[in-house]
Each structure stands twice: as structure tokens, then as C-alpha cells.
N, C-alpha and C positions, 0 to 999 in steps of 0.2 A: 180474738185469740181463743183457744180452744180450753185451755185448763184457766176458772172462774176464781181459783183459792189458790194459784200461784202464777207467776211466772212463766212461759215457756221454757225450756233450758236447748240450746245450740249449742254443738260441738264444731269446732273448726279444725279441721286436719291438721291445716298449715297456714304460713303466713300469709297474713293478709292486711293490705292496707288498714292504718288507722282511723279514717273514714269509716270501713266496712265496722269497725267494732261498733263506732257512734252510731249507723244505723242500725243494726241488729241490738244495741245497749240498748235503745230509747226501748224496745217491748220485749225485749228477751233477756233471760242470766247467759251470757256468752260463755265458751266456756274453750277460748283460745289456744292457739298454741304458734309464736312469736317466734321458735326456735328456729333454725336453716335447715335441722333435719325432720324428719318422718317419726311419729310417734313410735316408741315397740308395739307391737303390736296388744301385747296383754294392757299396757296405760291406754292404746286407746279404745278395746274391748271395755274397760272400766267408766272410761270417760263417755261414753253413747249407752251406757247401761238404762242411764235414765232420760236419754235425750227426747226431743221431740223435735229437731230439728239437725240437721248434717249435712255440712257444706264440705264434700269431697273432691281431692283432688286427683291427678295421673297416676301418682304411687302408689293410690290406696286400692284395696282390693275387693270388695261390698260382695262376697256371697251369701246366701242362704245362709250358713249357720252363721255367718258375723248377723245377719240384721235377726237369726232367733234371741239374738243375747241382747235386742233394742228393743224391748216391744211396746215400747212409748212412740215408740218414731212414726212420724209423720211424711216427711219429706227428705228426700236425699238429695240435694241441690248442686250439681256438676257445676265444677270451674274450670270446664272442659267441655269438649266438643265432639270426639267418639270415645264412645263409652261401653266399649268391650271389656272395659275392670269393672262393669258393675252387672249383676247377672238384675238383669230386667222383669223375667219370669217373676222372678223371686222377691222383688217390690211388689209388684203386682198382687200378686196371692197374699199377701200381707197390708196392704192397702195401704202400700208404701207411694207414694208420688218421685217420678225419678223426672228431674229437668237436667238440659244441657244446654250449653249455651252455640247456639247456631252460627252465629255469623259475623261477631265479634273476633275471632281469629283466623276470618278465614285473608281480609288483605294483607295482614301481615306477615302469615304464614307465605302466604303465593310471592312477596316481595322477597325474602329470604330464598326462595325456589327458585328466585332469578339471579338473586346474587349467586349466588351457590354452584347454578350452572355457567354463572361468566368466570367467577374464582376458580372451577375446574377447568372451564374453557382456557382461560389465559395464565393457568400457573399461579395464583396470587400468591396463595401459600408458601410455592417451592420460591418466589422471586423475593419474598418479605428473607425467607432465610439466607436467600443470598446476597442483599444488599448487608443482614448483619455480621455476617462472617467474612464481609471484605471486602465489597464488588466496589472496582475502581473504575468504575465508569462502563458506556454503551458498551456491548460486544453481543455476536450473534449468536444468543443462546435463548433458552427457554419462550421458543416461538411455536406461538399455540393456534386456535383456531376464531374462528369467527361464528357468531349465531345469525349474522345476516345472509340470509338469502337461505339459510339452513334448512332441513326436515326435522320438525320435532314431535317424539311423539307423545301421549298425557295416555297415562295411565289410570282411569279415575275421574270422568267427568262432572261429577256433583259442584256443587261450587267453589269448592279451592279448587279442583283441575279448570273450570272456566275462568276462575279468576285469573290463576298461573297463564293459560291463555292470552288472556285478553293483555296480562303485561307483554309478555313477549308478543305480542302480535306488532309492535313499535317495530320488531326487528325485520318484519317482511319475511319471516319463514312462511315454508307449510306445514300446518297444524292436523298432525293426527290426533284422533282420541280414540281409546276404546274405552265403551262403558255397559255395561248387559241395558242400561235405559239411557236412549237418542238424549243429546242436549234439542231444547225444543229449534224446530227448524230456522224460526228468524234469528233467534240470540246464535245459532252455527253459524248462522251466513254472517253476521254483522261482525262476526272476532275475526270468520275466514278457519271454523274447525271443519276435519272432518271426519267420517265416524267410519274405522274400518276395525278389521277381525285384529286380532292381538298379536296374530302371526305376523300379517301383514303391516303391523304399526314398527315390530320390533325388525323387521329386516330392510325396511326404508330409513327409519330416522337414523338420524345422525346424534342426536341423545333426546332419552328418554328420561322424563319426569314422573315420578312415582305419585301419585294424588288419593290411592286406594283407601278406603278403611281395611282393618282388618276384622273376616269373618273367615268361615269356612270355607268359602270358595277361593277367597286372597288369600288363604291361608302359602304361601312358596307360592303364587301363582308366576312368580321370576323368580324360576329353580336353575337347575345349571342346563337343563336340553332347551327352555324356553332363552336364556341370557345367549347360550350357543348360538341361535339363531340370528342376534344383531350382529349388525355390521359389524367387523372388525375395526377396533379402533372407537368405537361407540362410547359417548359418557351416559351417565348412568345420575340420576339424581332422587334420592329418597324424604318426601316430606309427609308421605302418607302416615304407613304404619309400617316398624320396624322388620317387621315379620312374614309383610310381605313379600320382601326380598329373603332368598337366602342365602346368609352371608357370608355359609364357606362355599359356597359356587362364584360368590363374585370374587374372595381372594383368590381362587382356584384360576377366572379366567382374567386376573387384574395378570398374575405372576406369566402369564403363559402369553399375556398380548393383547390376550382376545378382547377387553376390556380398556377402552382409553383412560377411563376414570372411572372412582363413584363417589359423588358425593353425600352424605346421610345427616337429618338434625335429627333422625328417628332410627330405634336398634333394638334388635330384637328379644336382649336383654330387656327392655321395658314395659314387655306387654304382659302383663299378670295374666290375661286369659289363657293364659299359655300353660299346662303344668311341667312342661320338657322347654321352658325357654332357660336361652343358657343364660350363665350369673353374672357376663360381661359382653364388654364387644369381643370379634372374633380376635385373635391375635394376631395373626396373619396381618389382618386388615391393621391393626395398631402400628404394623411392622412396614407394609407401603404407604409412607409418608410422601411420597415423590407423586401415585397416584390415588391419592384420597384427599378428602377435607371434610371434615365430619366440624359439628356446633352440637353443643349441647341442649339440645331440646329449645331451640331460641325462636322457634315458630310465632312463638305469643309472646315474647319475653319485649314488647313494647309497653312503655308504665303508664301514657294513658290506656292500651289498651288491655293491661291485666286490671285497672282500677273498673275500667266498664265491666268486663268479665266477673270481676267478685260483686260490682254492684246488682247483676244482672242475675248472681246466684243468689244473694241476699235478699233483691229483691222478691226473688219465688217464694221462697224460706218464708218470710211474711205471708205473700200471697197465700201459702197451703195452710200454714196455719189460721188464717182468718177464713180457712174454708171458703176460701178461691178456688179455680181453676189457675195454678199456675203458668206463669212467663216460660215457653222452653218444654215443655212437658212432652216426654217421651213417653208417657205411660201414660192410664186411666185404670187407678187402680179401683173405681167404682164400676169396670168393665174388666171382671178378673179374667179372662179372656184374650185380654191386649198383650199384643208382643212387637216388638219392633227390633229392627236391623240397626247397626252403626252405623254411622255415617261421616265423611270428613267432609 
């Protein structure tokens, strides 16, 4: 461990398994936080004051001058997987170590992308409310559609779009993707993807799955002239990043038709890299209940799989401070130079 006369000291954003404390307790003063909500912001400027370790979550926000007000810190340890809330540069040049955790969320996330598109596809939502408001039995109503035989198309081929893939591929669709980098050619042919221009993805499929990180380029890249272009009648499903989508063009084309559905666990209220992101979901969208289904962020929300995640953030936290190379490392802040892209 790096300081010889004390302790290391770790901040934890938020909660986290009791497990995670016993490891990080055995060589570090922990310095938790158990609550359901998000520190204020000033407790946890105060709390990383003297940290040397930070294990950060999706709500938190890690710029420049937050890590000037840490200059013990060592390591920033994501319990997360893109990481556009934490400015990169700005570890770096501070000899900050920035991990994220890769691959820990990505089956369960793509497993929720399928529910999510069948729950759209088949009504669950609108049918749960009408078996509680009274339904007396079979009648021909709330008939939806099928993902067999279907066009789908993946937005975001990294490996939650392959993963999202590879489930639905059970259903004998065909598989579009667009991605600016080929999935490699045998793992395409073995799901059955295939890799066209974005135009072409969104005026054939029948619905389209969202897989995108959010940067500059995904920044709206389903605005309202790119969503205009699906099929009429098209669902729409968001597990990437919130913000990729914009989400007064899809209430804009949900109300007018154009739009079979959309479902979202991600919104654009969430993404802190945002300084103009709005303070909620859109309202509109809060208001078509008949076609939407929105989850709260339940991408990772599996309890062995957030116990791996923190262990796997924890895990780094150690590694950096025993002056390792960390598990997950997005950076090399020994190479102030490094910079990297998000990624889902």
C-alpha cells in the first residue's frame, strides 16, 4: 500500500454490498456511505478531501475541479461501465487511474433489451393494467406483434449490441447493426449480424435497439429526421445511453403514429456529461403510458451481478494502491497522454 504511517483512506459514493466493505476494511479506513440516496455534493467534496481511493458510481460526476479538491487520490474505481461522468483527461494529468468495469454488465443488460422489446412488442404493461381494472376474461384486444421472423436493427455493436444479438438471434430475425468498427467477420456470421449504414438499418427494421455509448458523435444521433425515417409503426428500444435518443422527437413521433413504441432503462436526464441535460424524463413521454415502458436503470440491477461489479471495483482500488496496474484501466496516468472513448 502506498502511505507507510497510515492507513489508505477510500470513499464510497454509494451503497454497496457488505462483503465489499470486509474487503476494502481488511487494508483500508472505508469511508461508506449505506444511504439509498447520493451524497450532496459539498459532504462528498469533503469526504475525498483526503481520500486515496474512490469507488464511483452513474450519479456521480468526477470533473477536473472535483478531483483538484482530492489530491491524495490515487484511483477512481467505476462501478460502471461507460464512463462519460468521469472526464478521463483530467485523471490522467493528475496521475489519477480511472477503471471500469467491462463486462460484468453487459449479459444482463442485453437480457433486459429483450425483455423490454417483447414487453413493447406484446403490450405487457397496457395488459398487467387491464387484467387489474377488471378484465373478465379472453376478448380480442391488445394484439401486438411478433419478433419472429422479424428485421432488427442494433444500434451500437460493441458487446452489449453483440450480446443483445446473439439473444434474439433464438428468434430467427434478421440482424442489422450499425457501428463506425465491423463486429469481427466470424463472430457476424456465427449470430447472423449484419453491418449496414444507419439509414439503411432504420428504414428496414421493424425495431430498433439502442446499444450506443454516449460521446459526441451519439450525441441525438436518433434525432427526429433520423427516427422520421423508420418504418412507420417501428419500436424503438433504449439500453445504451439516454441521450442518444432525443426524447422530445420520439414523444413528438410516439403522438402522431409514427412510432409503434419506445421502450427506455436509460434517459437523458441521467447523463451528467451533459451541461443542457434536462432535470427529468420528458413529460410527454411520462403521459403515453399505452406506448412506452421505461425500468429504472435495471440494466445491472442483478445482485450477484452488482456483488461482482463492486468486487471488481474494489478489487482495482487495491490493485492501484499497491502500485499495480489495475483490473479494468481506462487510463495510464504514467502515460499523461492517454485518452480514451466510452464504451457500452
Amino acid at each position: 500500500m502506498t502511505n507507510a504511517s497510515a492507513r489508505p483512506v477510500v470513499v464510497l459514493t454509494h451503497r454497496v454490498h457488505p462483503q465489499i466493505l470486509d474487503m476494502l476494511g481488511r487494508e483500508c479506513d472505508v469511508v461508506p456511505n449505506q444511504q439509498d440516496d447520493s451524497l450532496p455534493a459539498s459532504e462528498l467534496r469533503r469526504r475525498v478531501a483526503h481520500a486515496d481511493g474512490l469507488m464511483a458510481f452513474m450519479p456521480d460526476q468526477i470533473t477536473a475541479q472535483f478531483l483538484d479538491g482530492c489530491p491524495r487520490l490515487q484511483v477512481v474505481a467505476g462501478a460502471l461501465k461507460g464512463y462519460d461522468n468521469i472526464d478521463v483527461s483530467a485523471c490522467t494529468e493528475r496521475g489519477i487511474w480511472l477503471t471500469r468495469v467491462e463486462d460484468l454488465l453487459t449479459e444482463p443488460t442485453a437480457e433486459l433489451a429483450v425483455g423490454l422489446l417483447i414487453g413493447l412488442a406484446r403490450h405487457v404493461a397496457t395488459g398487467d393494467r387491464t387484467v387489474r381494472a377488471g378484465f373478465r376474461g379472453w376478448r380480442p384486444v391488445l394484439y401486438g406483434r411478433t419478433l419472429v421472423g422479424s428485421t432488427i436493427g442494433i444500434v451500437g455493436a460493441g458487446v452489449l449490441g453483440r450480446a443483445v444479438a446473439q439473444m434474439l438471434s433464438g428468434f430467427n430475425p434478421r440482424l442489422l447493426y450499425h457501428d463506425p468498427d465491423p463486429v469481427p467477420s466470424a463472430t457476424a456470421a456465427s449470430i447472423g449480424m449484419e453491418r449496414v449504414e444507419l439509414a439503411e438499418l432504420l428504414q428496414h427494421s421493424d425495431s430498433v435497439v439502442v446499444c450506443a455509448p454516449l460521446t459526441a458523435d451519439t450525441l441525438h444521433l436518433l434525432d427526429h429526421e433520423a427516427m422520421t425515417s423508420m418504418r412507420p409503426g417501428a419500436l424503438l428500444v433504449n439500453v445504451g445511453r439516454g441521450s442518444v435518443v432525443n426524447e422530445g422527437a420520439v414523444a413528438e413521433l410516439l403522438r402522431s403514429g409514427h412510432l409503434g413504441g419506445y421502450a427506455a432503462d436509460v434517459f437523458e436526464f441521467e447523463d451528467l456529461s451533459r451541461p443542457d441535460r434536462p432535470s427529468g424524463l420528458h413529460p410527454d413521454l411520462m403521459e403515453l403510458t399505452s406506448h412506452t415502458l421505461f425500468t429504472p436503470h435495471l440494466g445491472s440491477a442483478v445482485a450477484s451481478a452488482r456483488l461482482a461489479i463492486e468486487e471488481h471495483a474494489a478489487r482495482s482500488i487495491l490493485q492501484s494502491l499497491a502500485g499495480k496496474v489495475p483490473d479494468g484501466a481506462v487510463n495510464d496516468p504514467r502515460k499523461p497522454s492517454t485518452s480514451s472513448v466510452p464504451a457500452v
